[in-house]
C-alpha positions as CSV (number, residue, x, y, z in Angstrom):
1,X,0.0,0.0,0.0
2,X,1.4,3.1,-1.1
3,X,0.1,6.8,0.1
4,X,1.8,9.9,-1.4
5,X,1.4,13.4,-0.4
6,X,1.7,16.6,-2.5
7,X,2.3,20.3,-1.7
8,X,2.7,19.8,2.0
9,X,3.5,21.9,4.7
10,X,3.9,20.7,8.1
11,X,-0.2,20.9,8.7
12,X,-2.0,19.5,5.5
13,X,-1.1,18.5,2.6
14,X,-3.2,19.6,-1.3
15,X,-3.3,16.6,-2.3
16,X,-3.2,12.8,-1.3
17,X,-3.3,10.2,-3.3
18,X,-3.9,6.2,-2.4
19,X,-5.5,3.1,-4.1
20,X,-6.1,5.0,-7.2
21,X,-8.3,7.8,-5.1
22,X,-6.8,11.4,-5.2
23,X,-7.8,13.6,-2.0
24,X,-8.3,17.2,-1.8
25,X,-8.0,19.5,0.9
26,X,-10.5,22.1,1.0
27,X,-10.1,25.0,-1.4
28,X,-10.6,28.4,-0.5
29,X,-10.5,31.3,-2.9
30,X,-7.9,34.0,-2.9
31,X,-9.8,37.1,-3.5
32,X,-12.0,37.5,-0.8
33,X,-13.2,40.8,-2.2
34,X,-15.2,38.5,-4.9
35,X,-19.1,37.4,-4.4
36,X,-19.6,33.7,-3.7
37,X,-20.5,33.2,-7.5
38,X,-17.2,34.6,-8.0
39,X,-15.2,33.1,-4.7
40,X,-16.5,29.9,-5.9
41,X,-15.2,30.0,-9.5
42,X,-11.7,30.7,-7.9
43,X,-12.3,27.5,-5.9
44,X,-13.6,25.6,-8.5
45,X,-10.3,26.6,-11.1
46,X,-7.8,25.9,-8.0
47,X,-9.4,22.6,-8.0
48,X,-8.8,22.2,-11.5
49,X,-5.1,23.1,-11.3
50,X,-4.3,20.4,-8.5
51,X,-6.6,17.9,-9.9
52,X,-4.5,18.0,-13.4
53,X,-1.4,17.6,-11.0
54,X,-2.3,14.6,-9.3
55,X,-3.1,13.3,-12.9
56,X,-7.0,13.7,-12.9
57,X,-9.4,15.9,-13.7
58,X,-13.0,16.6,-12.7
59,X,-14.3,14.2,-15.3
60,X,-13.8,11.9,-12.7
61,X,-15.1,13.0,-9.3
62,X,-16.5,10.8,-7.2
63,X,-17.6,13.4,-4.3
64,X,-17.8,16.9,-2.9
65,X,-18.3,18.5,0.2
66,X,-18.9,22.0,0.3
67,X,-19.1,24.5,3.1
68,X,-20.7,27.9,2.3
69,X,-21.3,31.0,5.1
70,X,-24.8,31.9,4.3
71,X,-27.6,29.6,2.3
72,X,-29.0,33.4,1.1
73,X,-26.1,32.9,-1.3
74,X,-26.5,29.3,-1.9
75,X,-27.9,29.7,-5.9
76,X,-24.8,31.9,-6.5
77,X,-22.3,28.8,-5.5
78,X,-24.7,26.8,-7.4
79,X,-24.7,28.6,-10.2
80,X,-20.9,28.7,-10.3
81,X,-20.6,24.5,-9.8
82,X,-23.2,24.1,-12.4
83,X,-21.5,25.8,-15.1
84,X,-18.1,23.9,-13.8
85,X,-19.2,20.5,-13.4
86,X,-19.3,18.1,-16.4
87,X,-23.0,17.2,-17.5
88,X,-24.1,13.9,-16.5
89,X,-21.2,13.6,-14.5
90,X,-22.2,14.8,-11.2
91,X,-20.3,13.4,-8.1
92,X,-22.6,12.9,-4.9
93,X,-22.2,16.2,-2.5
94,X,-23.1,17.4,0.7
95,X,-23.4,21.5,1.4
96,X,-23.5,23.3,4.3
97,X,-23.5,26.2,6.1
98,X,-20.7,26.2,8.1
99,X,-18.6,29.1,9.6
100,X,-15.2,29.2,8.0
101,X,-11.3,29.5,9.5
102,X,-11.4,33.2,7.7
103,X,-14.6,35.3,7.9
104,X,-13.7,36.9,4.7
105,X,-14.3,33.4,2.7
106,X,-18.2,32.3,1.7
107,X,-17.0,28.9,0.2
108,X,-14.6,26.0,0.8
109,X,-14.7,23.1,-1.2
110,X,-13.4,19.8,-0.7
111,X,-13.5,16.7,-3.5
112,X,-12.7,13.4,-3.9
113,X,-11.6,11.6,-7.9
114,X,-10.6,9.2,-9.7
115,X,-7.5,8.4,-11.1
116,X,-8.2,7.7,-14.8
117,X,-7.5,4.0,-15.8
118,X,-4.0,3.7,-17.8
């Protein structure tokens, strides 16, 4: 069994992958000054990058979990993931509202993939 971990600091690491499973950490965005539509489109490309590093992409997620600060903005993260995640393609998710580490963030996202078959 083999575990390897990817942009690590001494707390967390990005990304772990095992077994043919790549783990996130949760994602938040950078610009806080954004709206969630916007925060979560930051999230949702950061994703991107370190899923392509671990060799993946969102083509094959297998979960989310998502964290957002107030459900009056839950369409605008919605709205965001729709337009990012690929149709028919869904992975199963949980949201919730959740109060985050920095009060300036509205989202945090966390997923779970696939590695694609060689």
């Amino acid at each position: 069994m083999s575990v390897s971990y990817h942009d690590s600091n001494t707390r967390m690491s990005q990304i772990t992958i095992h077994n043919g499973t790549v783990y996130l950490a949760g994602q938040v965005p950078s610009d806080t000054s954004a709206d969630m539509r916007g925060q979560t489109e930051q999230v949702l490309a950061r994703i991107d990058d370190l899923l392509a590093t671990a060799g993946t992409s969102k083509e094959h997620l297998v979960a989310a979990q998502i964290w957002v600060t107030s459900m009056t903005e839950f369409d605008q993260m919605n709205a965001a993931w729709d337009n990012w995640v690929v149709s028919g393609r869904p992975p199963v998710r949980a949201a919730v509202e959740a109060k985050l580490a920095n009060p300036e963030w509205k989202v945090e996202i966390m997923v779970t993939a696939a590695l694609p078959e060689a």
